[in-house]
C-alpha positions, 0 to 999 in steps of 0.5 A: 311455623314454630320451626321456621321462627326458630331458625330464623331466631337462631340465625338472627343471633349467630350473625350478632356472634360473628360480628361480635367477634369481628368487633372484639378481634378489631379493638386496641383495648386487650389489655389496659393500664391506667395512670391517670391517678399518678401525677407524674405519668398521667398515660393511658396504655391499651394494647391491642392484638394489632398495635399498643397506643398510649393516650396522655392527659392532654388528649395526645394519642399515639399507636404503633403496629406491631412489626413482628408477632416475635416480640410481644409479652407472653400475656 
């Protein structure tokens, strides 16, 4: 019975691994820049492993895919 328990425990946890993995891989949020304390800019950058979106302090948000894997910072 400790055995069965166990296993269905273990398998319980390995499904929220993958679908953890499947959330971090589907975000925008990869790497973050914020400038909402310079009153010039006022953006919000995020970029993704699938596109780079920019939010302004007046709510606008616009994303780009990305076309090509060639282009992309080396980060």
């Amino acid at each position: 019975m400790a055995v069965t328990a166990c296993q269905g425990l273990g398998f319980v946890v390995s499904l929220l691994g993958v679908g953890g993995i499947i959330a971090a891989t589907c975000m925008d949020q990869w790497s973050t820049q914020d400038l909402y304390n310079n009153p010039v800019t006022a953006v919000f950058n995020y970029q993704g492993l699938w596109r780079s979106c920019v939010r302004e302090s007046s709510g606008f948000t616009e994303c780009r895919a990305y076309f090509t894997m060639l282009g992309l910072p080396a980060y």
